[in-house]
C-alpha positions in Angstrom: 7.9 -72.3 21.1 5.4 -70.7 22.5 4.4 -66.9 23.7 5.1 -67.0 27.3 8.7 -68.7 26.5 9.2 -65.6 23.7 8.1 -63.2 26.4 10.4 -65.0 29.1 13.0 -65.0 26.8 12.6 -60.9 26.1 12.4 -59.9 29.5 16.1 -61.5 30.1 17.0 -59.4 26.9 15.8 -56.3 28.4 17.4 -57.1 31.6 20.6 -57.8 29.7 20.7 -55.0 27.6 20.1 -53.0 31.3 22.9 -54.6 32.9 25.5 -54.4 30.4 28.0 -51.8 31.0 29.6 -51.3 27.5 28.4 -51.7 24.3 31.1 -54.5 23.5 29.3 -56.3 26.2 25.6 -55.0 25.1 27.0 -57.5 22.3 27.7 -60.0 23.8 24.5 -60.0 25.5 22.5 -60.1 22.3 24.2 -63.1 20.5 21.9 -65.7 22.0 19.1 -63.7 21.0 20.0 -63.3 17.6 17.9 -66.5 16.6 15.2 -65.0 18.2 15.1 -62.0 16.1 15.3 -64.0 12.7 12.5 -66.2 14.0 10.3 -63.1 14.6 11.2 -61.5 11.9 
């Protein structure tokens, strides 16, 4: 995968994490990104 897709991908984190009222759904947002943080990492 390449940058630009990692950096796509983080700005809809961001955005998510922005947007998300409660931290049961700041969550929820974060599950589809928990790949990318092990991928990172």
């Amino acid at each position: 995968m390449g940058p630009a897709v990692l950096e796509r991908y983080t700005r809809i984190q961001q955005h998510a994490l922005q947007i998300a009222k409660s931290d049961e759904e700041r969550t929820e947002a974060l599950k589809p990104f928990e790949w990318q943080a092990l991928t990172v990492e």
